[in-house]
C-alpha positions as CSV (number, residue, x, y, z in Angstrom):
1,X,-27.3,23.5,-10.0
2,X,-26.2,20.8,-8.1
3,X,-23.3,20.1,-9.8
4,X,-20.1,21.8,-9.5
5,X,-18.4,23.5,-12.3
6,X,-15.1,21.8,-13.1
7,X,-14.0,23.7,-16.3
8,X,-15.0,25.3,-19.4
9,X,-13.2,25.3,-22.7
10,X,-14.1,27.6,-25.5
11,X,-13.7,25.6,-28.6
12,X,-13.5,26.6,-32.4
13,X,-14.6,29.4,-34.2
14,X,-18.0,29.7,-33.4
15,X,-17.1,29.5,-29.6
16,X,-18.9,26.3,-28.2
17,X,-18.4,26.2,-24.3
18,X,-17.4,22.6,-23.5
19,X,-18.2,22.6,-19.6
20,X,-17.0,19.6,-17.4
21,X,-18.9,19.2,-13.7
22,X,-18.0,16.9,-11.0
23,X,-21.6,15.6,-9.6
24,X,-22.2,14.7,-6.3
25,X,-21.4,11.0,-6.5
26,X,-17.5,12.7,-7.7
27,X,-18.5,11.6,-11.6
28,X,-18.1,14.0,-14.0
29,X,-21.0,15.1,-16.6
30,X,-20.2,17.4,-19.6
31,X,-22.1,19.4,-21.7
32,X,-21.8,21.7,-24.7
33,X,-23.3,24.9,-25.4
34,X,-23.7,26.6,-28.5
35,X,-24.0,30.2,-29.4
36,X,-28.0,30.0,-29.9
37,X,-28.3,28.5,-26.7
38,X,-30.8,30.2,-24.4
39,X,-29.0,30.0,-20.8
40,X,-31.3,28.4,-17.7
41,X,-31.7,30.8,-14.8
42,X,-29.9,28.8,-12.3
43,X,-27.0,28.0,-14.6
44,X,-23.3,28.6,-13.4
45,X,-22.7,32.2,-13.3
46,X,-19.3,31.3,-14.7
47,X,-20.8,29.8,-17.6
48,X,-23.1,32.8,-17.9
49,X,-19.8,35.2,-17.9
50,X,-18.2,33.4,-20.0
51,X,-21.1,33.3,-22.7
52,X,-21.5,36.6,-22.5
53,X,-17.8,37.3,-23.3
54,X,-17.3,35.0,-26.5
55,X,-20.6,35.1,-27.8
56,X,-20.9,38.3,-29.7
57,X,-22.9,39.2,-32.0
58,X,-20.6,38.2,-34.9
59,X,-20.2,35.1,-33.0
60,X,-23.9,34.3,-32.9
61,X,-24.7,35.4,-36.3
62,X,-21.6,33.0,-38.2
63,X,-23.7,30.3,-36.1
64,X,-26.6,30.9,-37.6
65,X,-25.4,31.4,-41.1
66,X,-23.5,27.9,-40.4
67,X,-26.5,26.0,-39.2
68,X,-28.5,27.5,-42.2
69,X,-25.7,26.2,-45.3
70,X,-25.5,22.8,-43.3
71,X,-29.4,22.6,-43.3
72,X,-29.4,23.8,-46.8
73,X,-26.7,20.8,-47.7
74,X,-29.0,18.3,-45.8
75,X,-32.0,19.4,-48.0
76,X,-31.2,20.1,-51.2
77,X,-34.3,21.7,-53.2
């Protein structure tokens, strides 16, 4: 990664990692990551910690079951 990792923030219940990097022109860029996220090889090791901390299983799975009833809501059989 060029950039370097600012901060991360865990955030609700379903533990998002909000992660703020300063780029090399001193801007900042921020991403999000969700529990289902599948982690690049080359991301921050920080980041990777972190994931693997907050992201348990029961994490992971209240995700899923989230994403499903707000799929469900969208499409209505």
């Amino acid at each position: 990664m060029s950039n370097t990792l600012d901060t991360i923030v865990v955030v609700g219940e379903h533990k998002h990692l909000n992660l703020r990097e300063i780029q090399e022109n001193g801007r900042f860029n921020r991403r999000v990551l969700t529990p289902d996220a599948t982690l690049a090889e080359d991301e921050h090791q920080e980041v990777k910690d972190k994931a693997e901390e907050v992201w348990t299983d029961e994490v992971k799975a209240s995700w899923a079951t989230f994403q499903a009833e707000q799929e469900a809501l969208r499409n209505p059989e």
